[in-house]
PLY file of the C-alpha trace (Angstrom):
ply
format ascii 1.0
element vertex 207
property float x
property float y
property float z
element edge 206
property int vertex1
property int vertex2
end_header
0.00 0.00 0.00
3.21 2.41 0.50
3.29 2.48 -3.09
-0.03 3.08 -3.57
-0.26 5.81 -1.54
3.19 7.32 -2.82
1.68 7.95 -6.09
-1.22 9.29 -5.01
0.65 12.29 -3.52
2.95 12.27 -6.27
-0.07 13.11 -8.81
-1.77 15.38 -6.02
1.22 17.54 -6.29
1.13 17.92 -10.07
-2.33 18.71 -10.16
-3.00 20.84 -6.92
-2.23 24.32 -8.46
-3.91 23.64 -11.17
-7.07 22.53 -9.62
-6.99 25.61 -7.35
-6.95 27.47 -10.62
-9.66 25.53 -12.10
-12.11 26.39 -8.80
-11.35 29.55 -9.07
-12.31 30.80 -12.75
-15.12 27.91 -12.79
-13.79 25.42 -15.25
-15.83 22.69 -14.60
-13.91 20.28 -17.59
-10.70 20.60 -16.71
-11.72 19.97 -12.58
-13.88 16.95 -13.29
-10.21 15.22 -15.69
-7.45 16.40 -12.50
-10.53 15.41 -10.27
-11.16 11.92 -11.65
-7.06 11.25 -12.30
-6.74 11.72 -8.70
-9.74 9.14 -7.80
-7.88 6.35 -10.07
-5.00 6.49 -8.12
-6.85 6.67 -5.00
-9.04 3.62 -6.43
-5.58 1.91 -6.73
-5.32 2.26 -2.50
-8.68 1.00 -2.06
-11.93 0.69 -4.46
-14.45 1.69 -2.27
-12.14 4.84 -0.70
-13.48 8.04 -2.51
-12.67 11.22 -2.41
-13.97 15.35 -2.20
-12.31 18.40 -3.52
-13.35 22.12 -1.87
-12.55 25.37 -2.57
-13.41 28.66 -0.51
-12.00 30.72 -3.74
-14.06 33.84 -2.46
-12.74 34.24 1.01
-9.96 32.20 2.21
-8.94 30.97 -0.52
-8.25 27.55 1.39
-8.92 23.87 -0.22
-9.84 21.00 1.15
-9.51 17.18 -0.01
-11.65 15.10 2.28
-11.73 11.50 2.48
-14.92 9.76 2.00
-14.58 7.12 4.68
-18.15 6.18 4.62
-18.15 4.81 8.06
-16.07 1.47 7.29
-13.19 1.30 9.36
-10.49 -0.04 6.92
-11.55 3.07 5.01
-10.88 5.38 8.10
-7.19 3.73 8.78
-6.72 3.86 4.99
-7.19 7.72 5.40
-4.93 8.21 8.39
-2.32 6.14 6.70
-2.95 8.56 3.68
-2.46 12.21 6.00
0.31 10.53 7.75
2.54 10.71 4.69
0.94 14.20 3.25
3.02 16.84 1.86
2.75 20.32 2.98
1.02 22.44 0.57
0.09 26.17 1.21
-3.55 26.82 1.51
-4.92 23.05 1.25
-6.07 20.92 4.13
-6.83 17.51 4.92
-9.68 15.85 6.42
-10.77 12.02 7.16
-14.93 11.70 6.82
-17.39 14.63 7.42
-19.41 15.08 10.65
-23.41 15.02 10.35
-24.61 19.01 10.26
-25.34 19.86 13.67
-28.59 22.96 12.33
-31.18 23.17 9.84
-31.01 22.16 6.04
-32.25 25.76 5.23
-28.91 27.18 7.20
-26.39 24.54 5.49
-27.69 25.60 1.86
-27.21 29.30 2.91
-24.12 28.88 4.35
-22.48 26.61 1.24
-24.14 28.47 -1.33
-24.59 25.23 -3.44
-26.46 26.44 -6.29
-24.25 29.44 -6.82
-24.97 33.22 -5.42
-28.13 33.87 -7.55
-30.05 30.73 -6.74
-30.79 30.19 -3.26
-32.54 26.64 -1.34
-35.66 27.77 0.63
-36.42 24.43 1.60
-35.78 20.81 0.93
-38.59 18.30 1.51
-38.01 14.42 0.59
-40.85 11.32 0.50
-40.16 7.94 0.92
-40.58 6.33 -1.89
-39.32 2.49 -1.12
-36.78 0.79 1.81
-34.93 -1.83 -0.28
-34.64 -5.28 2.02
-31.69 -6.50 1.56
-30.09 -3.07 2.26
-32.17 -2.12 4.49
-31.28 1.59 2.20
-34.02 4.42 1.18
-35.26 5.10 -1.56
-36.37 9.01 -1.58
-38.35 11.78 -3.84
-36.78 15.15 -3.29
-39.02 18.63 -4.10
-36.38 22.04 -3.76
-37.96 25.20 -3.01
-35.65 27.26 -5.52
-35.21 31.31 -6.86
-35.37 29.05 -10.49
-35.70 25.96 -12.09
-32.24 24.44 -13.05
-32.00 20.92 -15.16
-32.71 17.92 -13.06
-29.43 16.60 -13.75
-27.58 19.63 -11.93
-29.83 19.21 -9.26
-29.05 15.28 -8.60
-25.59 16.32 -8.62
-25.68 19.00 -6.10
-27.76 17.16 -3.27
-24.81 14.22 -3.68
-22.72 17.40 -1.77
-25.90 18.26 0.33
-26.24 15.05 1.04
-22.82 14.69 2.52
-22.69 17.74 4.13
-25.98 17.37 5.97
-26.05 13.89 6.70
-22.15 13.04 6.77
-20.96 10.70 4.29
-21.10 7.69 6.82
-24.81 8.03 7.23
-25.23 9.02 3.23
-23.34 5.90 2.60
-24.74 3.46 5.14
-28.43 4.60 4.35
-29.68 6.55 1.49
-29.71 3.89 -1.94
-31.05 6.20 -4.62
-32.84 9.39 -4.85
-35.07 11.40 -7.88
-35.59 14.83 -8.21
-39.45 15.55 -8.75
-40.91 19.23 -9.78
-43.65 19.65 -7.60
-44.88 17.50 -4.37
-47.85 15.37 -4.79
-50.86 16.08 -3.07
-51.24 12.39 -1.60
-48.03 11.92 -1.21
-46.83 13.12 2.08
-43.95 14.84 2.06
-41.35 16.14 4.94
-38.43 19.01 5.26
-35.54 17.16 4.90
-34.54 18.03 8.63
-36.83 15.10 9.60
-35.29 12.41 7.93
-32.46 12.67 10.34
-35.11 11.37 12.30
-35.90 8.52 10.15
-32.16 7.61 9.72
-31.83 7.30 14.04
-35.22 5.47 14.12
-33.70 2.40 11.45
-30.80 2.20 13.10
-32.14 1.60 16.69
-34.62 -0.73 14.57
0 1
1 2
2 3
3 4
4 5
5 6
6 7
7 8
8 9
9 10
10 11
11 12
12 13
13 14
14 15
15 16
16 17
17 18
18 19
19 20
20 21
21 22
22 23
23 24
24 25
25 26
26 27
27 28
28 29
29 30
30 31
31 32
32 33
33 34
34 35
35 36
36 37
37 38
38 39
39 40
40 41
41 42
42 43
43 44
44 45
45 46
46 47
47 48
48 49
49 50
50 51
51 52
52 53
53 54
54 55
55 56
56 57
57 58
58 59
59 60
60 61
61 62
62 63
63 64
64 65
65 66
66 67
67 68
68 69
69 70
70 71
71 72
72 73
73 74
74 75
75 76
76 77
77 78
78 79
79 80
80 81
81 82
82 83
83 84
84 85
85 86
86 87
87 88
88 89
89 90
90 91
91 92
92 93
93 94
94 95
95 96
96 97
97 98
98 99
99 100
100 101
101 102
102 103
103 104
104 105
105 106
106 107
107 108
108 109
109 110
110 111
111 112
112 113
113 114
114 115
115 116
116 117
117 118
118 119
119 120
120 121
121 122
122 123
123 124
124 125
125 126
126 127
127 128
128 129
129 130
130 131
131 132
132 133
133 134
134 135
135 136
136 137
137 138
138 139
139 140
140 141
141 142
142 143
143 144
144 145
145 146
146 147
147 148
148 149
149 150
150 151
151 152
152 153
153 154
154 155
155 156
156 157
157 158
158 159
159 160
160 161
161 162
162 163
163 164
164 165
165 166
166 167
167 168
168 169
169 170
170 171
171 172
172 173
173 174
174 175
175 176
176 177
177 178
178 179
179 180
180 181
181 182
182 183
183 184
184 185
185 186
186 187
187 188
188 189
189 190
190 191
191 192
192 193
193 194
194 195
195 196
196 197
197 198
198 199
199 200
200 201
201 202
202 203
203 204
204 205
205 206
């Protein structure tokens, strides 16, 4: 693993400045190549170990590359092993898992600003469409109170990071199987601010 983890770095430090770069003019093809170059080396450690890339561009100018530890343990030594042998690079940190958001899912989209300036999340409200059985995962319809419609696509991709953010990625991971992006909320289908399915999430595991 040594090795493994070697080259990893290796190809972190030939890509960091320019993915810093990237964040900051918004070139969303050349992140998602250095992006998916470093999660083929970081396959190459382990298959199921994954990876997230930040950028504060507008005010500290800080990055972050978090590993997705998804509550597994051999993930979470995998990590360690991987910020034990870190270089030092100006303005980037390091981080093993992310915690569950401790507030509201109306204060994490305000504070992350996920949908850019111009488009802010009033609300979030999910149904539950299906529990699988032999995962024991959810299945969930999500409705976004929005300033405007974006594509459906763009959408699915930015509650992956809400996801992950609000329920940290070991509970994303460990409980959420698949979710669809509807456009407006069913009138017989009951639906709940996504606050409460932190709720849901505590009552299967205690069940």
């Amino acid at each position: 693993m040594k090795k493994e983890v070697t080259d990893f770095w290796h190809t972190f430090s030939l890509h960091q400045k320019n993915l810093k770069y990237a964040f900051s003019i918004g070139d969303k093809s050349n992140l998602y190549q250095l992006y998916s170059a470093l999660v083929r080396k970081i396959h190459n450690i382990h298959s199921q170990l994954d990876i997230l890339i930040t950028c504060d561009y507008e005010h500290s100018h800080c990055a972050k590359l978090i590993f997705l530890t998804k509550g597994k343990s051999v993930l979470k030594k995998l990590a360690n092993a991987c910020m034990d042998e870190a270089p030092s690079f100006a303005l980037w940190e390091f981080q093993s898992g992310i915690n569950p958001y401790k507030h509201s899912i109306v204060t994490l989209c305000a504070k992350y600003g996920f949908l850019g300036g111009e488009n802010n999340i009033h609300q979030i409200y999910f149904a539950l469409k299906k529990i699988y059985k032999t995962s024991n995962k959810l299945h969930l319809w999500l409705y976004l109170e929005l300033d405007k419609q974006i594509s459906k696509s763009e959408l699915h991709q930015q509650m992956y990071f809400i996801f992950l953010y609000f329920l940290g990625d070991a509970n994303y991971y460990n409980h959420i199987s698949r979710y669809k992006i509807i456009r407006r909320k069913y009138s017989k289908i009951e639906f709940l601010p996504l606050d409460q399915l932190r709720h849901l999430i505590q009552y299967k595991s205690n069940n």
